[in-house]
C-alpha positions as CSV (number, residue, x, y, z in Angstrom):
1,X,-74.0,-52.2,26.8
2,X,-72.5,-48.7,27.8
3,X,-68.7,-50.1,27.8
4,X,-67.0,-46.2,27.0
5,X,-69.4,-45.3,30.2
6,X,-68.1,-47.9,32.2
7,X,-64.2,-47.2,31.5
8,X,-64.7,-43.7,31.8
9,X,-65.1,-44.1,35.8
10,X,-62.1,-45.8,36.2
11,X,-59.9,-43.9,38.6
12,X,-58.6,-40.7,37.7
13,X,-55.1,-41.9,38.2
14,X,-55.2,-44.4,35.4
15,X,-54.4,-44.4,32.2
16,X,-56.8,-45.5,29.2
17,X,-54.7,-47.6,26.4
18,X,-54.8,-48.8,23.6
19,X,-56.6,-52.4,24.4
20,X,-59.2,-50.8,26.7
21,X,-60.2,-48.6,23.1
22,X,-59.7,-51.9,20.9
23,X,-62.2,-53.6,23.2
24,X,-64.6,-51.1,23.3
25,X,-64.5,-50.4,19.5
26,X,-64.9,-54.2,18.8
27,X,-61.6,-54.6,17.0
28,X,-58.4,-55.5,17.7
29,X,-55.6,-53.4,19.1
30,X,-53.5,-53.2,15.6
31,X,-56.6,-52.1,14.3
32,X,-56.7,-48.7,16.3
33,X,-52.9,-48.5,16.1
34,X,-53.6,-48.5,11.8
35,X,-56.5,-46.1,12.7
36,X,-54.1,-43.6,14.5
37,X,-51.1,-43.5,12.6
38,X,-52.7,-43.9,8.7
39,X,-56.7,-43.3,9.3
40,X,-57.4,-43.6,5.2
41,X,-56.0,-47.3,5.7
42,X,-58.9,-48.3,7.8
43,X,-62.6,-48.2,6.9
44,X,-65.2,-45.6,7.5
45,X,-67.5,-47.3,9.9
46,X,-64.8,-49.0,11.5
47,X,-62.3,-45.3,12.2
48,X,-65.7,-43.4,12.9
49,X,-66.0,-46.4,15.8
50,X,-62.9,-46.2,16.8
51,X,-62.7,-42.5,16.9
52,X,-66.1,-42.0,19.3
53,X,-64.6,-44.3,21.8
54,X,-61.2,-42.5,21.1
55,X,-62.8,-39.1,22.5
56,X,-65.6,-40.8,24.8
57,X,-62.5,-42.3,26.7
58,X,-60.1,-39.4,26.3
59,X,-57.4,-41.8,24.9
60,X,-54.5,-40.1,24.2
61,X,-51.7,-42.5,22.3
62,X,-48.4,-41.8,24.6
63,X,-45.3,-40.7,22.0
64,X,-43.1,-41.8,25.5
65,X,-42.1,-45.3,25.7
66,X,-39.3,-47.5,27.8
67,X,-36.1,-44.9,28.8
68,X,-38.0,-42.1,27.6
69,X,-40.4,-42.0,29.9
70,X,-38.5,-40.1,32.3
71,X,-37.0,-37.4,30.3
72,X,-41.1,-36.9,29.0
73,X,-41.9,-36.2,32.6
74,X,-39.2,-33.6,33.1
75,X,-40.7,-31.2,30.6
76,X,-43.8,-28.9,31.3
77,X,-46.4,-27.9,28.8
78,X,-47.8,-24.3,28.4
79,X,-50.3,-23.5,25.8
80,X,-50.7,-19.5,25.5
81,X,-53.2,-17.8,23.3
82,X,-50.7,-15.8,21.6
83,X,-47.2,-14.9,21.0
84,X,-47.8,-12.3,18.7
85,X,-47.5,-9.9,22.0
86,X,-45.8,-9.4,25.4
87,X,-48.9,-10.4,27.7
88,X,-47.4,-13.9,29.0
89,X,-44.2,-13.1,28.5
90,X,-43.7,-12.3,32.0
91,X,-45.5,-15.8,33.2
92,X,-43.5,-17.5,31.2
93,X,-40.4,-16.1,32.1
94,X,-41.0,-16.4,35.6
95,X,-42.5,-20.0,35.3
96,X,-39.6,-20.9,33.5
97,X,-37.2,-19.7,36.1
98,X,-38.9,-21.7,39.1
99,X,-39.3,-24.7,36.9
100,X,-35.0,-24.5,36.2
101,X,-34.5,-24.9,39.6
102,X,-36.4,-28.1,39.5
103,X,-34.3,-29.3,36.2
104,X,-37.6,-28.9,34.2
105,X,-38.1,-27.3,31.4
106,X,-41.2,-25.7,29.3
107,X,-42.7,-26.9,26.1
108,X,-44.7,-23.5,24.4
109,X,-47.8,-24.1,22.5
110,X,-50.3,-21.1,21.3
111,X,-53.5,-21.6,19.8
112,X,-54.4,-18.1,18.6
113,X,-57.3,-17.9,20.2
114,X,-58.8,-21.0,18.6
115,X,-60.4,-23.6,20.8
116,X,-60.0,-26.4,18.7
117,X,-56.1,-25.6,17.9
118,X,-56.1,-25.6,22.3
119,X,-57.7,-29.1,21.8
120,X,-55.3,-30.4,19.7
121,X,-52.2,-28.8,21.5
122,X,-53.7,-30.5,24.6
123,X,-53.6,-34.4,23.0
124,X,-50.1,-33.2,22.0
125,X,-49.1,-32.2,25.1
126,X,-50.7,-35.2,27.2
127,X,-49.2,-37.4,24.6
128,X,-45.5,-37.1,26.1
129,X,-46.7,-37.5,29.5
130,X,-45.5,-34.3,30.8
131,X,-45.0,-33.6,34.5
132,X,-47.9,-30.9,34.2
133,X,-49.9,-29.3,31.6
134,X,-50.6,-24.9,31.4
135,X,-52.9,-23.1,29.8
136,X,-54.7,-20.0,30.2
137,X,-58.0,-19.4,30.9
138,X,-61.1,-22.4,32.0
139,X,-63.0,-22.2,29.1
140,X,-62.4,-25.2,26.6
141,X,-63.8,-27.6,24.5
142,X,-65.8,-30.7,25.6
143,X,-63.3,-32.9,24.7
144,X,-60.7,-31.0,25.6
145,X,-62.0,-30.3,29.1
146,X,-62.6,-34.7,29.1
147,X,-58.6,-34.7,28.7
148,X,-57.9,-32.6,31.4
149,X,-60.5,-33.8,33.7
150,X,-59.6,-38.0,33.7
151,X,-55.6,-37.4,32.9
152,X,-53.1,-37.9,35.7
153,X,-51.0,-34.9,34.9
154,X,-51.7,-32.2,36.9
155,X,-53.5,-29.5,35.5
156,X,-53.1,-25.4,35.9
157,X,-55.4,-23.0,34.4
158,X,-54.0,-19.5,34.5
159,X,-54.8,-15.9,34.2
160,X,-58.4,-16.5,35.5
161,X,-60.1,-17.3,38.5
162,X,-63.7,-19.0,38.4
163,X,-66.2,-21.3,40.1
164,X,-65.2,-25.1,38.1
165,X,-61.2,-25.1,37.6
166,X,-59.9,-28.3,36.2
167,X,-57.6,-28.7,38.8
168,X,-56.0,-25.9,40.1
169,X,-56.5,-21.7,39.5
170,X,-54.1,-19.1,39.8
171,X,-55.1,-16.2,38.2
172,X,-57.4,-13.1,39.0
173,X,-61.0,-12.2,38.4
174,X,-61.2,-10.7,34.9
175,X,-64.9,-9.1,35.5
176,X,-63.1,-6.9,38.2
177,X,-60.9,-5.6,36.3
178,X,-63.3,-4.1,34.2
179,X,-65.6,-2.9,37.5
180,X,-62.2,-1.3,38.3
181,X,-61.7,0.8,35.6
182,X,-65.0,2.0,35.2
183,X,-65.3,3.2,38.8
184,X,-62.3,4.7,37.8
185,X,-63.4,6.6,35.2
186,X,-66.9,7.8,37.1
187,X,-64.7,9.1,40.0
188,X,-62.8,10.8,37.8
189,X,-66.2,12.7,36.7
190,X,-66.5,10.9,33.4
191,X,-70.1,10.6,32.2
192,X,-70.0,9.3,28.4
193,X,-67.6,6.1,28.7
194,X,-66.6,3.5,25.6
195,X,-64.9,0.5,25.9
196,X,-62.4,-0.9,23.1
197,X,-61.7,-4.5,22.4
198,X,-60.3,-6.7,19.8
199,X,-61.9,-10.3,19.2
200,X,-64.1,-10.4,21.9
201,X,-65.8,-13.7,20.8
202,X,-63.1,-15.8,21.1
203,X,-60.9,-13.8,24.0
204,X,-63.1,-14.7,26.7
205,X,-60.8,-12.6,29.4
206,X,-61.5,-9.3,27.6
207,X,-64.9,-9.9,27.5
208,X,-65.6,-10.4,31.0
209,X,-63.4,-7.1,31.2
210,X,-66.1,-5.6,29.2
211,X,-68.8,-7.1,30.7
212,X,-67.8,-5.6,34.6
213,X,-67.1,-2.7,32.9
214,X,-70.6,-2.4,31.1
215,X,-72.2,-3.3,34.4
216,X,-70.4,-1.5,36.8
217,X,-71.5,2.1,34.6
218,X,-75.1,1.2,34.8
219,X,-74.7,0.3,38.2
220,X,-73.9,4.0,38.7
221,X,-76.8,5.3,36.8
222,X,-74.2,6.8,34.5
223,X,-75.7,5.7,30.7
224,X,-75.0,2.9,29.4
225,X,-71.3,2.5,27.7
226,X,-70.7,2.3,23.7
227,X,-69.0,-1.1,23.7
228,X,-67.0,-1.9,20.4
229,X,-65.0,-4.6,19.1
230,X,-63.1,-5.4,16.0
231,X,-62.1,-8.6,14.2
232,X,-58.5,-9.7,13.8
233,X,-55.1,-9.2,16.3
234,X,-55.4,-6.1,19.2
235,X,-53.1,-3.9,17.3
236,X,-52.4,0.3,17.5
237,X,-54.6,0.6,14.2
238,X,-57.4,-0.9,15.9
239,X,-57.4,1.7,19.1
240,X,-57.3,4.2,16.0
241,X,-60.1,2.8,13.9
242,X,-62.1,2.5,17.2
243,X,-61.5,5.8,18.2
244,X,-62.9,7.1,14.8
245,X,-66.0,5.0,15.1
246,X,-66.9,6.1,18.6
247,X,-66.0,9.7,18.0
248,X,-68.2,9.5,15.0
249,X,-70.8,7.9,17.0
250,X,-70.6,10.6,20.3
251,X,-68.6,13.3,19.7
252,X,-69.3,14.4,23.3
253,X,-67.2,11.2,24.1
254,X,-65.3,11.8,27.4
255,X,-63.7,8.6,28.7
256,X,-62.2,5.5,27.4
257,X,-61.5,1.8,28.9
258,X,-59.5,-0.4,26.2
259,X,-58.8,-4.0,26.1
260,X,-55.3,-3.9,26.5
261,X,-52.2,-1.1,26.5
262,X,-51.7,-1.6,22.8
263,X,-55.3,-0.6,21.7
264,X,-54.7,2.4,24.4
265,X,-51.5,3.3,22.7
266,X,-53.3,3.3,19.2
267,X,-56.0,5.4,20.7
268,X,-53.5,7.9,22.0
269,X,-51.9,8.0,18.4
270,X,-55.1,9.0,17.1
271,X,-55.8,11.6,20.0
272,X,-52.0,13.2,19.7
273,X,-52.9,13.2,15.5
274,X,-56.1,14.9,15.8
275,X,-55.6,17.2,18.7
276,X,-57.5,15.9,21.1
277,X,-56.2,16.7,25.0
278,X,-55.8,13.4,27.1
279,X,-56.5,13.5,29.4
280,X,-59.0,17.3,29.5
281,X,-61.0,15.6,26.5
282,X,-60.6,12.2,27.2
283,X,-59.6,10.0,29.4
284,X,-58.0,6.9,28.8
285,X,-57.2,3.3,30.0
286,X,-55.8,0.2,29.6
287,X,-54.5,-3.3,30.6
288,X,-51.7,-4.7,30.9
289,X,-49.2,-2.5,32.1
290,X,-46.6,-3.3,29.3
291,X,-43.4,-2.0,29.3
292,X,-44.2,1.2,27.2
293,X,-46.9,2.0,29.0
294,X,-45.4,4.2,31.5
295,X,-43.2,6.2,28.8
296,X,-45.9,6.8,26.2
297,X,-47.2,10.6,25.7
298,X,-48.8,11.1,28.1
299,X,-48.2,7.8,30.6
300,X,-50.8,5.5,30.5
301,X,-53.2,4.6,33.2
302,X,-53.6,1.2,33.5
303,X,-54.4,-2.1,35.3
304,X,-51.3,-4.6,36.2
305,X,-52.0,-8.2,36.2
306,X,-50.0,-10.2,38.5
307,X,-48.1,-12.2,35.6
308,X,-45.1,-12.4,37.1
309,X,-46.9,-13.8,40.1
310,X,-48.9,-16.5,38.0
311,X,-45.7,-18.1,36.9
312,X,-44.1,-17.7,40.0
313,X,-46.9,-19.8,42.1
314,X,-47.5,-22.4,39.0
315,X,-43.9,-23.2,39.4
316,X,-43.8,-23.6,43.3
317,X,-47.2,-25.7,43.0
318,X,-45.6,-27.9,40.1
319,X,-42.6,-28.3,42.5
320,X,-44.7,-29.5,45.0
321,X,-46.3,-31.9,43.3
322,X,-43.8,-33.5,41.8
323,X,-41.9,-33.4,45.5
324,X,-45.0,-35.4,46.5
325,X,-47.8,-33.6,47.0
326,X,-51.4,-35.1,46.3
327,X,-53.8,-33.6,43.4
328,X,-56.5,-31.7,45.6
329,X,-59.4,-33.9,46.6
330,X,-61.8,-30.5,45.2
331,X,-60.6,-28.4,42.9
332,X,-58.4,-25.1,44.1
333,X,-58.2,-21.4,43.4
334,X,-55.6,-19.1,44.1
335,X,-56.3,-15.4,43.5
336,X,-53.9,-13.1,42.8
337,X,-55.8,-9.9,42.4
338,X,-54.4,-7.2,40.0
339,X,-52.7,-3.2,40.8
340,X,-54.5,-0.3,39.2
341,X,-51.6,1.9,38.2
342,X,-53.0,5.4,37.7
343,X,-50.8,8.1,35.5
344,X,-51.4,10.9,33.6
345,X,-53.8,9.6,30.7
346,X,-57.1,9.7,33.2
């Protein structure tokens, strides 16, 4: 008897609770409450039940009960991959501004590019019933993705556009970007390109920036990019322990795509510190467009996403919603594109 199965196709619109799990996991519904406030309280085999029909069903214990309920529905989740940096400041800023008018306001979650600390910030979030859940980019986990997929709130995936949204898309096509500054490059007469990126594994935007840009060189019959990545946070120092690799690797080096503006500022460091022209020797560019980019020595070349933008359009779509709007019968995409802002660094 597939009961999890069963419940699992009730309509989308529904909630799971508590009983529905406590019938499922053939015990009663104190049992599971025991099981999720003080699991060590409850057996083995009985909270290893309880827990598979926990995540088969996507249960998610609501922390909003009686008058709460309808200050829980007022706020408006956003999970970020990091706050270490300025890269969603502007989204959140401007989502925050268009939610105001609305009387909502944001709750802030980042997961440092962990997928299982975006899992649990998701249960959190769904948990107090918010009037719409954030986060950036499509790719999560199984049981994260079950969450998202059979909860009422409405979903927004941002900062990337793709072929199976949640819910709703607003972003832009990373692997463009990348195409983008590699043609660049080329038409700038560039011939031995590298591209720079930080934690590539687990920021899945920068590599599909890396990705169009590997392709797009090939494509060209230009040879084949030197493609390096470091562990840890995008920082300065790793633009300038990049730049020592690859320049140790092809001296002959003419041409450099990075990540984001912050590796490209370390990289120009390095340049200014050895004596390296930029942009005669070498070219360089980044993404991002952050607020020093345009002052740096010399002015970087970059690519602008629309982040402003994002938050802007989540918030008119939450509004919307909430004003009465129906969840899209298929899923929607709204892309933004991005502005390649070319200054004296290429």
């Amino acid at each position: 008897m597939d009961q999890p199965a069963t419940l699992r196709r009730r309509r989308k619109m529904q909630r799971v609770t508590m009983t529905e799990v406590a019938h499922a996991a053939g015990v009663s519904p104190s049992t599971v409450s025991l099981y999720l406030r003080k699991p060590a309280l409850v057996s083995p085999e009985i909270g290893a039940r309880i827990a598979a029909v926990v995540d088969e069903l996507g249960y998610v214990p609501s922390l909003v009960a009686g008058g709460l309920a309808a200050a829980g529905s007022r706020v408006v989740s956003i999970i970020v991959p990091s706050v270490r940096n300025a890269f969603f400041a502007d989204t959140v800023s401007a989502l925050q501004e268009e939610l105001g008018a609305s009387g909502l306001q944001l709750m802030l979650g980042h997961t440092d590019y962990s997928a299982a600390q975006e899992e649990a910030l998701v249960r959190t979030a769904l948990s107090w019933s918010p009037a719409a859940i954030v986060l950036v980019g499509m790719e999560h986990t199984r049981a994260a993705r079950g969450l998202l997929l059979t909860t009422a709130v409405p979903v927004f995936e941002i900062w990337e556009c793709g072929q199976s949204p949640t819910d709703t898309a607003v972003g832009f096509h990373n692997r463009e970007v990348g195409i983008a500054a590699a043609l660049h490059l080329i038409e700038r007469g560039r011939t031995r390109l590298a591209f720079f990126g930080a934690r590539m594994q687990e920021d899945r935007r920068a590599h599909q920036r890396a990705a169009g840009f590997a392709r797009a060189v090939t494509d060209r019959g230009v040879d084949a990019p030197l493609m390096l990545d470091r562990p840890g946070v995008a920082a300065t120092e790793t633009g300038v322990a990049l730049l020592d690799e690859a320049l140790a690797a092809d001296p002959r080096l003419d041409a450099i795509a990075c990540s984001n503006d912050i590796v490209a500022l370390g990289v120009l460091f390095e340049c200014q510190r050895r004596g390296i022209a930029v942009p005669d020797q070498l070219a360089v560019i980044g993404f991002g467009d952050l607020n020093f980019s345009a002052s740096c020595v010399p002015p970087l070349t970059t690519i602008k996403p629309p982040g402003e933008a994002i938050g802007r359009k989540v918030g008119q779509l939450i509004g919307s919603r909430l004003q009465g709007s129906p969840r899209p019968a298929s899923p929607q995409v709204f892309d933004l594109g991005f502005s390649l802002i070319v200054r004296q660094s290429t």
